[in-house]
Structures are given as structure tokens and as C-alpha cells.
NUSEDO-671658 format. One line per 5 residues: their letters; for each residue x, y, z of C-alpha. Coordinates in steps of 0.001 Angstrom, whole numbers, plus 500000, padded with zeros to 6 digits. Layout:
# NUSEDO-671658
a) X,Y,Z ~ ...
# end
This chain:
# NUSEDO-671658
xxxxx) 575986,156596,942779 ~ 578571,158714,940564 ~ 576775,161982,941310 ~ 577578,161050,945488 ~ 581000,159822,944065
xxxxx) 581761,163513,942297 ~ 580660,165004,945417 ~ 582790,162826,947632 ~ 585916,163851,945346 ~ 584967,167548,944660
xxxxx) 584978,167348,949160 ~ 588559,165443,949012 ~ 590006,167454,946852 ~ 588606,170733,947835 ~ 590019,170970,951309
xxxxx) 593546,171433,949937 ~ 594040,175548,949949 ~ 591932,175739,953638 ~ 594217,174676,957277 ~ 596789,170502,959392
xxxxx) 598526,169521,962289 ~ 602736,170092,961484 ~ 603953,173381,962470 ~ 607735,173366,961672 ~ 608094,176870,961759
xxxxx) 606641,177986,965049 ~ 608093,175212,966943 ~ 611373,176225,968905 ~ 610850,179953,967489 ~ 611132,180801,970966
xxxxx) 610843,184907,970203 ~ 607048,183213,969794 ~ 605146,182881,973202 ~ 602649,180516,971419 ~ 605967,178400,970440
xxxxx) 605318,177078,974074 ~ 601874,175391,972873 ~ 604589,172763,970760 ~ 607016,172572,973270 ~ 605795,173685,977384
xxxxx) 609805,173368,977601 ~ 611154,175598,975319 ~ 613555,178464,976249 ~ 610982,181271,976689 ~ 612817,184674,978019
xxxxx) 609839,187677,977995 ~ 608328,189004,981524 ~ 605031,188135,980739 ~ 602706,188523,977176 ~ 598637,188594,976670
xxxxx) 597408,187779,973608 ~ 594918,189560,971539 ~ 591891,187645,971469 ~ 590679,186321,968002 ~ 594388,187368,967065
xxxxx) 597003,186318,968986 ~ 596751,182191,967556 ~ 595111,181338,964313 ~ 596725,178362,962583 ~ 595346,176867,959348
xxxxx) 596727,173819,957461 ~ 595524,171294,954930 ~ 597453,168494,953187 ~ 595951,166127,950072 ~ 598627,163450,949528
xxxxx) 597305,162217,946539 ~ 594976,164767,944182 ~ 594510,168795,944469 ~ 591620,170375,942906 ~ 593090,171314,939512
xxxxx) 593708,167218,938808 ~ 590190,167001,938818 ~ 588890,170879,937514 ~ 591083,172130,935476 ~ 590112,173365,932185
xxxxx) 592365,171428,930158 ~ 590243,169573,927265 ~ 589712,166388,929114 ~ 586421,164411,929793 ~ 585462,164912,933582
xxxxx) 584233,161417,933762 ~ 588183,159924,932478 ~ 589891,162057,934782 ~ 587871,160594,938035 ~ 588761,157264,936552
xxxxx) 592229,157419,935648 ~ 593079,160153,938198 ~ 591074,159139,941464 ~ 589276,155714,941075 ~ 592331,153799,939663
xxxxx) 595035,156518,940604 ~ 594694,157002,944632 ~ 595652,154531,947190 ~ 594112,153412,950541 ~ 596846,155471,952488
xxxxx) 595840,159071,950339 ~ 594314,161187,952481 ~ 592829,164341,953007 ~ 593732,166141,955895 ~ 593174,169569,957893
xxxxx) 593331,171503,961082 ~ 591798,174312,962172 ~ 593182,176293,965568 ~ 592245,179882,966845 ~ 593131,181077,970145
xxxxx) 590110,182583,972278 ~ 592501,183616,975347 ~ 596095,183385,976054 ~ 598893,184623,978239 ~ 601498,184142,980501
xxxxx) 603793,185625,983186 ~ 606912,184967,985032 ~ 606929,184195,989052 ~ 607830,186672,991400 ~ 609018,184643,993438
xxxxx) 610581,181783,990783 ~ 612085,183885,987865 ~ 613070,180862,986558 ~ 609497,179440,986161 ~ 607278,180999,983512
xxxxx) 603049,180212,983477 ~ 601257,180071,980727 ~ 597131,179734,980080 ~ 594704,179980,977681 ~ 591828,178226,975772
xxxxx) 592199,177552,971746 ~ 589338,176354,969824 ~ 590441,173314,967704 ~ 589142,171542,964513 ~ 590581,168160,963313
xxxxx) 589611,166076,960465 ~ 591186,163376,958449 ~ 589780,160799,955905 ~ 591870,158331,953796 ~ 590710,157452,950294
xxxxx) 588304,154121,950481 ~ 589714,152953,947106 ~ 587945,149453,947106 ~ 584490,151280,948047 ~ 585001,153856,945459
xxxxx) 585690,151498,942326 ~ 582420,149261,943492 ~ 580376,152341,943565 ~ 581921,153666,940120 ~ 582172,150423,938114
xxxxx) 579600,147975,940219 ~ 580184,144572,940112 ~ 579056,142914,936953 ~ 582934,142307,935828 ~ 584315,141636,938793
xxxxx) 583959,138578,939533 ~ 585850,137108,942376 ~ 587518,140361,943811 ~ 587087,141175,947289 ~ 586075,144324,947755
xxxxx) 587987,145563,951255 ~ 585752,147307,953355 ~ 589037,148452,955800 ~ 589587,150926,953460 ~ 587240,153288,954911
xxxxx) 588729,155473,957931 ~ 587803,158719,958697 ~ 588286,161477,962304 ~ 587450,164143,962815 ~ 586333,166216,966083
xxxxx) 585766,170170,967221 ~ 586865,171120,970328 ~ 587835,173717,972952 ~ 590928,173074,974901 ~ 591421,175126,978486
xxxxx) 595412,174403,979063 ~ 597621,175969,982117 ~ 601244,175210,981888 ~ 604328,175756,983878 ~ 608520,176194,982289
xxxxx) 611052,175508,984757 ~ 614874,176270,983826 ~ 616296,173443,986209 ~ 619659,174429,985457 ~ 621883,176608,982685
xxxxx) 621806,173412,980593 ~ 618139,172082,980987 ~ 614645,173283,980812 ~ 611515,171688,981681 ~ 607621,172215,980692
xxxxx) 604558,170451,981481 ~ 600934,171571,980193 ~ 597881,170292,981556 ~ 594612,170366,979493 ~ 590708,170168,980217
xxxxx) 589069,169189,976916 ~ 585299,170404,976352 ~ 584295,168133,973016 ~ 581582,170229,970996 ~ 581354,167347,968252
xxxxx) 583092,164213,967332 ~ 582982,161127,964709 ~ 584780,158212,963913 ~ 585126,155822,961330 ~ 588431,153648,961934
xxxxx) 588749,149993,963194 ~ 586462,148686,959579 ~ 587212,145383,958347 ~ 585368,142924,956285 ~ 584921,142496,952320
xxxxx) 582288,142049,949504 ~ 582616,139087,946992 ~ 580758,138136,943913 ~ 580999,134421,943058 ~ 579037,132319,941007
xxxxx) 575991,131432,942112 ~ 574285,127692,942359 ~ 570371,128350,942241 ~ 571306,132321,940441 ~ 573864,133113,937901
xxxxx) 575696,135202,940699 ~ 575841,135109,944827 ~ 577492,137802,946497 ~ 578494,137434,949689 ~ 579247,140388,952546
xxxxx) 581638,139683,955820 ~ 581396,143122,957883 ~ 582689,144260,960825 ~ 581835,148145,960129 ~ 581158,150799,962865
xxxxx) 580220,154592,962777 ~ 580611,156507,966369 ~ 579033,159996,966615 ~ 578464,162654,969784 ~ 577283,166167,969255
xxxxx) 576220,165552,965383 ~ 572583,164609,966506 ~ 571707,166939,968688 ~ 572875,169993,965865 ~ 570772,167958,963677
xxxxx) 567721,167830,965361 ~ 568360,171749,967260 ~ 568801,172607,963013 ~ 565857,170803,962056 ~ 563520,172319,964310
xxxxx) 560304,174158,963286 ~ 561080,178033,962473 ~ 564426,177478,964160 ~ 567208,180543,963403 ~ 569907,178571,962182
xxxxx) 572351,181468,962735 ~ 571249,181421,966244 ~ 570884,177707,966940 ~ 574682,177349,965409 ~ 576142,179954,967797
xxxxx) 574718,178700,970894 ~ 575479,175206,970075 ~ 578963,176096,969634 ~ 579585,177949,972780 ~ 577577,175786,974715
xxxxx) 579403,172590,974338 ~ 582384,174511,973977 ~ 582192,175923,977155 ~ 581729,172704,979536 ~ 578149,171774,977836
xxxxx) 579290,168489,976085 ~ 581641,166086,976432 ~ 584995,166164,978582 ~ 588432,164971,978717 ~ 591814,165376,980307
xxxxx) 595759,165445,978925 ~ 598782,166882,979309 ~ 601865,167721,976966 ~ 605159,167551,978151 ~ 608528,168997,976694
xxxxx) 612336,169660,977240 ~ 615292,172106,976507 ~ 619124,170874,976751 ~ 621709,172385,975989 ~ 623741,169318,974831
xxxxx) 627497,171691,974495 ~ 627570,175808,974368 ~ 626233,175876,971249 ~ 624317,172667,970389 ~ 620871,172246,971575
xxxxx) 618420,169630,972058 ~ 614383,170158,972452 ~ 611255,167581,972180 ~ 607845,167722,973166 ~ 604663,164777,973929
xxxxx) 601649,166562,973055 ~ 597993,165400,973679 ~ 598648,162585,975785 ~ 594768,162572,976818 ~ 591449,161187,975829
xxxxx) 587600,162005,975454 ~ 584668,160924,977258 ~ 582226,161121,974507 ~ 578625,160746,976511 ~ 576575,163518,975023
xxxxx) 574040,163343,971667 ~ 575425,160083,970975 ~ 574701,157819,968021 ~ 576743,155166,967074 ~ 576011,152629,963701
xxxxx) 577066,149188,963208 ~ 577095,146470,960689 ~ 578421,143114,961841 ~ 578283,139554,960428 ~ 578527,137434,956984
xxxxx) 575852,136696,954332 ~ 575771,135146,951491 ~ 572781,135933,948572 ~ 571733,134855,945557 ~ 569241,137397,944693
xxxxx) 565381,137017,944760 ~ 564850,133195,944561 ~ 561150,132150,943184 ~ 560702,128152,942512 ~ 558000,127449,940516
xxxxx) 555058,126737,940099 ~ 555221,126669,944451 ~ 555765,130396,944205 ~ 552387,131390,942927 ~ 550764,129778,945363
xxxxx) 550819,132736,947572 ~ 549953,135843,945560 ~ 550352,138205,947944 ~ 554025,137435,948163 ~ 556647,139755,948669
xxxxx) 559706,138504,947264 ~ 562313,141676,947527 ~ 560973,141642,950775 ~ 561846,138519,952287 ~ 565653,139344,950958
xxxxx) 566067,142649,952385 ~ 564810,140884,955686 ~ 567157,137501,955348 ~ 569904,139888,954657 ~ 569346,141792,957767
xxxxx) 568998,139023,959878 ~ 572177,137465,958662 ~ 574433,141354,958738 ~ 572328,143385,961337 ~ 572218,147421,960981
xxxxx) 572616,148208,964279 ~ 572151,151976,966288 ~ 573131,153148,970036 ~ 573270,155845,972165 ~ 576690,153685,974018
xxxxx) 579264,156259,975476 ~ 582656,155884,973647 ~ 586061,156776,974821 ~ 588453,157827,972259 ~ 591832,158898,972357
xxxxx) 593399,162116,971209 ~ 595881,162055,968478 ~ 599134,162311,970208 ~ 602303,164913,968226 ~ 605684,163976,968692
xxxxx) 608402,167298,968204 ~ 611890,166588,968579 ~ 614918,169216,967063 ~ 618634,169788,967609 ~ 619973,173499,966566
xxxxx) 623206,174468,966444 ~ 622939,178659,967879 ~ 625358,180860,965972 ~ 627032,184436,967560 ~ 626428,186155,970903
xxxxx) 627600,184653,974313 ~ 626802,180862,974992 ~ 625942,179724,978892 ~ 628279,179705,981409 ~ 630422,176236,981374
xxxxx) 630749,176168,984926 ~ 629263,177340,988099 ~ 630646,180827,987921 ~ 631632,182049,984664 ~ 633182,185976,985694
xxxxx) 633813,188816,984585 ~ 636809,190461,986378 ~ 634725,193207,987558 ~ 632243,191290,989717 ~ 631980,188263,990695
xxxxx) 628100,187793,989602 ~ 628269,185375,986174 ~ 627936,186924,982915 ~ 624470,186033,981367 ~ 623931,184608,978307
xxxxx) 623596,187041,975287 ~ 620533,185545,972497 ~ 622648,184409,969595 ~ 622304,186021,966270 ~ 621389,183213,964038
xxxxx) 620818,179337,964072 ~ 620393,176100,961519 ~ 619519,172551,962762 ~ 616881,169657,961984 ~ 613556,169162,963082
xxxxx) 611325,165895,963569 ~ 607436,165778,963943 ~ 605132,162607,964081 ~ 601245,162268,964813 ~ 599324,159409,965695
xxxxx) 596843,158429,962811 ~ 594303,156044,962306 ~ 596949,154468,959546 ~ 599704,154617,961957 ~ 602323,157042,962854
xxxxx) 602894,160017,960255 ~ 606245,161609,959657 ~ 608041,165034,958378 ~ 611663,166232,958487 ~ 612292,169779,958524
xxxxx) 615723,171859,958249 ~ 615762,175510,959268 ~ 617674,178772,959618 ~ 616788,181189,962067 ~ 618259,184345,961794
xxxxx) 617613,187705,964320 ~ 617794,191262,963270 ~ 618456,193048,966607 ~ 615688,192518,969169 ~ 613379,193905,966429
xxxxx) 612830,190945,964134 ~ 613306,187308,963900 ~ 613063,184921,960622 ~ 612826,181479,960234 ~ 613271,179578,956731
xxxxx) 612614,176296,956141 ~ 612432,172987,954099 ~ 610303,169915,954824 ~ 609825,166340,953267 ~ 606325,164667,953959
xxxxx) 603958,162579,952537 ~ 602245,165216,950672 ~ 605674,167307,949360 ~ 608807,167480,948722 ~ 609241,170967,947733
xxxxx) 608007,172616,951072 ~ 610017,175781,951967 ~ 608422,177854,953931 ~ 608879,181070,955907 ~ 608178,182761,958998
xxxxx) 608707,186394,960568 ~ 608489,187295,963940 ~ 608365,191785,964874 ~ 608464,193558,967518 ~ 607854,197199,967713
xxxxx) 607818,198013,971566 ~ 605276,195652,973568 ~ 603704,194827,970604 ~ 604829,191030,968743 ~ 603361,190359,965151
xxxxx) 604155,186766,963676 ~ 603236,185432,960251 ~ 604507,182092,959258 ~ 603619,180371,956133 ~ 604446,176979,954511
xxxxx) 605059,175843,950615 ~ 605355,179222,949481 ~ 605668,177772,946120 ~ 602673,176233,946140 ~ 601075,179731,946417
xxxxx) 601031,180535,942730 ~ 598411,178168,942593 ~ 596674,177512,945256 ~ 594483,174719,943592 ~ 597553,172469,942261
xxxxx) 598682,172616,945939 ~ 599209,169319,947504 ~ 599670,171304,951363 ~ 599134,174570,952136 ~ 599711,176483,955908
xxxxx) 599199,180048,957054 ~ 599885,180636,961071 ~ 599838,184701,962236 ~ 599375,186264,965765 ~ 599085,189460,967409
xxxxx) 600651,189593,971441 ~ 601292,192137,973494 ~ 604848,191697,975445 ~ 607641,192728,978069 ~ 610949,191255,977571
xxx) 613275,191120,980564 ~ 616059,188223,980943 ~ 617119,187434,984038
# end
């Protein structure tokens, strides 16, 4: 049981340096076109853009609130065994977590109507990867330390939660500028599930008491559940007989990715208002949707209350039957009384919804118009707006997660160079850090747009004592053209 434990914490721990789900510094980075997947309402200006496949999206983030690999590995004199005890068994909580997200676009682009030069379309399909898993303390001290002196605690089977799903998204969204002072987005998405499990609605606890006919009676009230598509069928496609696993990977992957697993529908919505000249207001709803999971499904359950006192054998009535199989009879009397269940049941589950919300304050150039004509004495057409120079403000992000609603607070400066580059600093307070600055460029050498963004740049002196980590970089091909 400590060699699975080890494992289990090498797994937690490990995932720190690899991808997440907060992007502070490619939201409202509207030089970005991929700045519209956070907000569909953000003020977008080029003629039309096309990604480079493979290139144009790949985001990558990965946050461990409470332990980083070098806790655990580092070579600093100390027993292995006492720094999983002091360091993870008695020093994380039930709300640590692990958490990362993978996202790579496969197509993108986007172009301006001929007709509506005010609305901009944008499409593409992104290959996503989600996971999450909070630290199952009360599970994890039971499996370390057993039960013999711990009499009387509950063990709190709740603690265990764990998501995590892969996923191709096809999305098609439309920007509207309403007016000078307000912009509008909405994104529709088709989601094509390629696998999917979930561990999160657990409750229930394990006693040991003192026993009336044995020294000791433990007692189990569970209402556990394991839900599963697309796992099962890799499994068994993996396990075949002189299968290529190469092979059998890759055409699982585009298979369900492409329409060949399960489906499911949302939308994200978002807004741009220009609150006075220079004071702006944007937020975004993203992944307001759900999942039909129906495909290679197997689902796990373990439901009820018993209470045991170990093998009971009365004498001398017990030797009457030698052919008795004591361990047997309490496997089955436990079973009967907490049934292991399996299905195939189809499962709905929901995706986890992003909430974006900032207000900038835009610094140099021209601001919009006030009124319905603002003139030049030369013509009576009204001035455009020139793109200011530089701009600070606050940013808000929440997600939806199986613990409830996660937050982070970001403050940025953005600051352009000409129309041939863009930066974007910033700091952000989260669960996992409070020493996140990160920073993003954005350059444009004719129709060609390289980004690279990157988060807790201090963190990257080493990687392994890094409680986040977050590396974002694109390659588009443009044509600017206000109107």
C-alpha cells in the first residue's frame, strides 16, 4: 500500500512543470486573434488571420497548490519515508490539488464581412485536455498508517474527487461592434468527447470501534461512484493480441476526436464597453455546455453501510463443518451489505464553465468619438480611433470546480511598440502563488504574428520547486485593416 501511495505522490507532484486553465495574459491582448477564444467580444481590428496548424494555439499550464516535486525529491539528507509523512500525509489538505490543461489548435481563422465590416467570424477546432484531482487526505493517512491506532476516527471518504476529460472542440463565432462604445461576441461549440472520467459527488466514512464478539468492528457507510467513457474501449483496442499500440493510439484519437465518440453542445459569450474614452470594460461566459457521454462506458459504484467484526468462529459449532470457508462468508456478508456495483449507464456531465471579467484604463493615441460625429474641419466623415500606446487595469478569472468556484486576480500593463510589437506584464494572486509575474510578447513582421506568453517567470529557475507553471505561443498569418 505505500509503494501505490509513492506512486500516487510521485503522479501529484510530478505534473507541476507540464500545462491549466487561467490565461491572464492572452485574455484582452486583442493584437492576439486567439484572444477571441477568452472573450468572442473583444475588440478585434485585423481583416482576416489563418492560423498555422499545430502552431498557431498551443497552451500548457499546471498548478500544485500544495507540494512540487523537489518537497518530495530533493537531495537534501532527509529520509524519503519522513518527508511523505510530514510533507504530504499530515501536510496537504482536502482542497490541494493538482491541476493541468492541455490545448493545441488543429485549425483556426477568421475574416471580416464584406458586407458587415463591423462583424468579424471566427472558426476553428482545438484539441483540449483537462484534468484535476484534489488530495484524498483521509484515504491517504488510512492507507499509510492503517487503522490499528485509530480508533474512533472517521475516515471521510468525500475526500476523493478527481476530472478529467480529452476532447476536440469545433467552435464558429461571430463579433459584432453594436456601437463606438459596445462590442458583442457569441461562440458556439460542437464537442466530440474522445475520453472522460469522474470521481466527484463521494461521501461516506470508515470507523473502527470496539468490537462486542471481536476486539475491533469497523464499520463502512459509502456512497462512492466512478463514471468512465472512452477508457474501456482504449483498454481493450490496447490489449488486443499483436495489436500496434502506436497505431491503435492514433486511430483511437482521431476517431473519437473526429465525431466517433461522444457529443455535446455550448456556447461562450462575451462583451466590450467602453465605460468613458479611456476606461474599458470586457467579460466573457465560457463553456456554458455539457457532454453526452454514451460511448465505451463503465461506471463503478459502492453504496450502503456495514458493520464487521472480522472472521467470527464459535466453538466447538464451528468444526462441525470442515469444509468451511470462513474468509469467505465475510467477503460475501460484506458485499451483500456495501454492493460493488458496474454499468454501461450513459452519463451527462457538465463542462467546467470560466468566468473573465477586466477593466483597463488605455493610455495615448485618439479615444472614440464622444458623439455621433466627432470632425475634423476638413471633412465631415468622423475621425477614427487611433490604437493607444499603452494600458494598465485589473483582471478577474473564475472556473467551476468540483470544490466550488476557483479564483485569481491579475494586474497588467500593456504596452505597444509601433504596429510591430505588443507586451503584456503581469502579476497574479491564486491559490497556488503569490509571486506570479508573468510576461507576454506579441510581433509582427508583415502578415506574419508570433506570440509567446509565459507565466511565473520566477518559478523558471527551478522548474521542480514550482508551485504553477504556463507557456502559451502561436504562429498566424494576418492582414490588418481598421475600418
Amino acid at each position: 500500500m505505500k509503494l501505490w501511495l509513492r506512486c500516487f505522490l510521485a503522479f501529484f507532484a510530478g505534473l507541476t512543470p507540464l500545462m491549466g486553465q487561467h490565461r491572464p495574459l492572452l485574455y484582452d491582448f486583442t493584437e492576439i486573434p486567439q484572444s477571441l477564444l477568452l472573450n468572442p467580444g473583444a475588440a478585434h481590428e485585423s481583416q482576416w488571420y489563418a492560423g498555422v496548424p499545430l502552431l498557431s494555439g498551443v497552451s500548457l499550464r499546471a498548478g500544485s497548490s500544495g507540494i512540487t516535486v523537489q518537497d518530495l525529491f530533493a537531495d537534501d539528507g532527509l529520509d524519503i519515508n519522513d518527508k511523505i509523512r510530514e510533507r504530504a500525509i499530515n501536510g496537504l489538505q482536502p482542497g490541494d490539488e493538482v491541476s493541468a490543461t492541455l490545448q493545441m489548435e488543429l485549425l483556426s481563422g477568421g475574416f471580416r464581412g464584406k458586407r458587415r465590416p463591423d462583424d468579424f467570424y471566427s472558426f476553428g477546432v482545438y484539441t483540449e485536455v483537462d484534468a484535476i484531482n484534489y488530495w484524498p487526505r483521509d484515504l491517504a493517512i488510512l492507507a499509510w498508517e492503517g487503522n490499528a491506532d485509530q480508533l474512533g476516527r472517521r475516515f471521510n471518504l468525500g475526500h476523493l474527487k478527481t476530472r478529467g476529460e480529452m476532447l476536440n472542440v469545433f467552435h464558429f463565432g461571430i463579433n459584432r461592434k453594436v456601437s463606438e462604445r459596445l462590442i458583442l461576441g457569441v461562440r458556439a461549440k460542437i464537442f466530440s468527447g474522445i475520453f472522460q472520467f469522474q470521481s466527484t459527488r463521494n461521501r461516506g466514512y470508515f470507523v473502527t470501534t470496539q468490537g462486542e464478539n471481536n476486539l475491533l468492528a469497523n464499520t463502512l457507510s459509502s456512497q462512492m461512484g466512478l463514471q468512465s467513457s472512452g477508457l474501456e474501449g482504449l483498454r481493450r483496442e490496447l490489449s488486443a493480441d499483436g495489436a500496434d499500440q502506436g497505431a491503435v493510439l492514433q486511430d483511437f484519437l482521431v476517431r473519437r476526436g473526429f465525431f466517433g465518440g461522444d457529443l455535446g453542445f455550448g456556447a461562450d459569450l462575451g462583451f466590450t464597453y467602453t465605460l468613458k474614452p479611456r476606461l474599458v470594460l470586457t467579460g466573457s461566459l465560457l463553456d456554458l455546455g455539457f457532454m453526452v457521454h454514451a460511448s465505451d462506458v463503465r461506471n463503478f459504484t459502492l453504496e450502503g453501510t456495514a458493520t464487521s467484526e472480522g472472521v467470527e468462529i464459535i466453538l466447538p459449532d464451528s468444526l462441525a463443518d470442515p469444509d468451511a470457508d470462513f474468509w469467505q462468508d465475510l467477503v460475501d456478508e460484506i458485499e451483500a451489505l456495501v454492493p460493488f456495483e458496474e454499468d454501461a449507464k450513459t452519463y451527462v456531465a457538465l463542462r467546467p464553465t470560466k468566468l473573465y471579467a477586466s477593466l483597463r484604463y488605455n493610455l495615448g493615441g485618439t479615444p472614440p468619438p464622444k458623439g455621433p460625429c466627432d470632425c475634423d474641419y476638413r471633412t465631415s466623415r468622423p475621425l477614427k480611433e487611433q490604437p493607444y500606446s499603452s494600458a494598465f487595469g485589473a483582471q478577474l478569472f473564475m472556473v467551476n470546480r468540483p470544490r466550488g468556484p476557483q479564483a485569481a486576480l491579475t494586474a497588467f500593463y500593456q504596452k505597444r511598440f509601433g504596429n510591430a510589437l505588443a507586451i503584456k506584464a503581469s502579476y497574479t494572486a491564486d491559490k497556488f502563488s503569490l509571486t506570479n509575474i508573468g510576461l507576454g510578447f506579441n510581433l509582427q513582421a508583415g502578415p506574419l504574428e508570433l506570440y509567446v506568453l509565459a507565466d511565473n517567470l520566477l518559478a523558471y529557475r527551478n522548474l521542480a520547486n514550482a508551485h504553477t507553471a504556463s507557456l502559451q505561443f502561436g504562429l498566424n498569418i494576418l492582414s490588418w485593416g481598421r475600418n
